[in-house]
N, C-alpha and C positions, 0 to 999 in steps of 0.2 A: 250838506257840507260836512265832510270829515274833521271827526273833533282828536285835538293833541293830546297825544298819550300824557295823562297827568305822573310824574316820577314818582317813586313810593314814600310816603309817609314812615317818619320813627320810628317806630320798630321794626316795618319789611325793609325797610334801608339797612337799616343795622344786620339783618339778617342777610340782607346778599352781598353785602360788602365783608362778612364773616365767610360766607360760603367762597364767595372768589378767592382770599385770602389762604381757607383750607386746602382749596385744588391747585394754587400755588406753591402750597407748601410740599406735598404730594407728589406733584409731578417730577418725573425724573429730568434734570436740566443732559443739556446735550453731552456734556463729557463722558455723562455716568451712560450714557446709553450707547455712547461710543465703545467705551470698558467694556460693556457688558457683551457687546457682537464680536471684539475680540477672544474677550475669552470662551465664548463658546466656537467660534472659528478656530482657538489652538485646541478645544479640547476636540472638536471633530478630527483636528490635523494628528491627534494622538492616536484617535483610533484608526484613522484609515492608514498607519502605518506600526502598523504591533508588533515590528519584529524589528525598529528601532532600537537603541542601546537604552533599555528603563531602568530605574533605581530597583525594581521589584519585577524579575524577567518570569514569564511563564513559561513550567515547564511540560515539555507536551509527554504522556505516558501512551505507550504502545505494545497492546498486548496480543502476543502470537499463540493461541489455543494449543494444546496440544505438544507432544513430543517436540523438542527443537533438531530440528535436519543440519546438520553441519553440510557447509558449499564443498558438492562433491568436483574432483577436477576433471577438467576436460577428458572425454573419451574419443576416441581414434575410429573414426570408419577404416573399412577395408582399402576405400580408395584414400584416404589420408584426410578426409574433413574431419573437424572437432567438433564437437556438439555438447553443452550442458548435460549431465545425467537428467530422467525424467521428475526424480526423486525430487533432487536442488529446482527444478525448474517448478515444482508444483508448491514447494514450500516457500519460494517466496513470492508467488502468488500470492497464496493466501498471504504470507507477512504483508504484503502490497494493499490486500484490501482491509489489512487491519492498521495500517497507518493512513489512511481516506480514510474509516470510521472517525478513528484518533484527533485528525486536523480539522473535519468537520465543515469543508469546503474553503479553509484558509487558506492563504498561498503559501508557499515552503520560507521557510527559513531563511533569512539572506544574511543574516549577521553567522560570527563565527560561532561556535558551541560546546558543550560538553556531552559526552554520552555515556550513560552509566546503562550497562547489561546485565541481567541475573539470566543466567541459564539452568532453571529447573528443570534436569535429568529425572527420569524413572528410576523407581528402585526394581531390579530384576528382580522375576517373578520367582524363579526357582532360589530365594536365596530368604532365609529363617525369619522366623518372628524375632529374634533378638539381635538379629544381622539386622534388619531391616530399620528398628527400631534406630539404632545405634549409627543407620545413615543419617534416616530420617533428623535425629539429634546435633547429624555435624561431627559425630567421630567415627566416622566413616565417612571421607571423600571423594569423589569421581576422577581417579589417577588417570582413569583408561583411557585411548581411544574414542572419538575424533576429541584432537587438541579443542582448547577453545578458540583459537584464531580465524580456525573453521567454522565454527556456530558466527565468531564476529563480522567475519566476511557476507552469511548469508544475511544476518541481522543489519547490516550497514546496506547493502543490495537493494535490501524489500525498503528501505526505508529513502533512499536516493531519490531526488526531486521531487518526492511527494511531502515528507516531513523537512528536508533539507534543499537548499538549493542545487550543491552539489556535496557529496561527500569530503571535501577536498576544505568543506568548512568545519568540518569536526577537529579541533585543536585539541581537547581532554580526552579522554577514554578512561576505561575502567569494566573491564569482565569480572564475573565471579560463575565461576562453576560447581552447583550444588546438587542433594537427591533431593524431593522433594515431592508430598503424596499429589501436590499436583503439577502435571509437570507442562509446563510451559515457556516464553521466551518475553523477557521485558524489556523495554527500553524506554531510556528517559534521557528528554533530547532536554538541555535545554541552553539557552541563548544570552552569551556573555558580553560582556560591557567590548566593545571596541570603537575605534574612530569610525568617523561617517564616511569616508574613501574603502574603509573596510565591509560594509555593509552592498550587497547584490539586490538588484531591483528584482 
């Protein structure tokens, strides 16, 4: 015949009636656990769209190795077709693959942005230790030939639907054309506060 469980004496009483009471006290009641799955549901919702309007926008850097090619214009076949020179066509290639390094498999830009370009020029080779120096310094500027508008053209090209969604979302700008012991092509894209009708999937 099975005998009834006898219930705990004095002091194991008092002890699991303590114990109950601690994991009461412990446990998270429903609201707070509600709270809690919201706010990691908005903070996923922040990340899975990072080209939102945020208080602290990231700005994406794009760097083009080497001499910057200004967009050369269209050239004329014999029979009348156009075609890109081979020059512009291979320099923003590579700009193209230096803006996918840059984004890093992100999708492009859909908010509007600003773009700021440094176009570090070469210092010609036939020209003095003290000419050279004196570029290098910034008192001596690159007046010459190709404008910058040309370097922007090719630099805004390489960087279209890969950094941005279209070019047509760059509102700021800002070139500088400098000599520079290395010479290369910068860009810094980055992405300013507008309305949510404003912003491209």
């Amino acid at each position: 015949m099975p005998h009834a469980r006898t219930p705990p004496q004095g002091g194991g009483a008092r002890r699991q009636s303590q114990h109950q009471q601690n994991v009461a006290e412990h446990r998270p009641s429903a609201a707070k656990t509600q709270a809690a799955i919201r706010g990691r549901t908005q903070d996923r919702a922040i990340v899975a769209t990072p080209w939102l309007p945020l208080a602290d926008p990231v700005a994406i850097t794009i760097v083009i190795g080497g001499p910057p090619t200004a967009k050369g214009r269209p050239r004329m076949t014999r029979r009348g077709f156009a075609y890109t020179p081979a020059a512009t066509r291979k320099y923003e290639a590579h700009g193209r693959l230096a803006a996918q390094l840059a984004m890093d498999g992100r999708p492009p830009i859909g908010a509007p942005c600003r773009a700021e370009i440094m176009i570090d020029l070469p210092v010609p080779q036939s020209w003095s230790t003290k000419r050279r120096d004196a570029a290098l310094c910034g008192d001596i500027r690159p007046t010459s030939r190709p404008d910058a508008d040309n370097y922007i053209k090719a630099a805004l090209d390489a960087i279209n639907k890969i950094v941005v969604a279209d070019d047509s979302l760059i509102i700021e700008l800002s070139a500088r054309k400098r000599y520079a012991a290395v010479p290369q092509l910068t860009i810094i894209v980055t992405p300013l506060a507008a309305a949510a009708t404003q912003v491209r999937p």
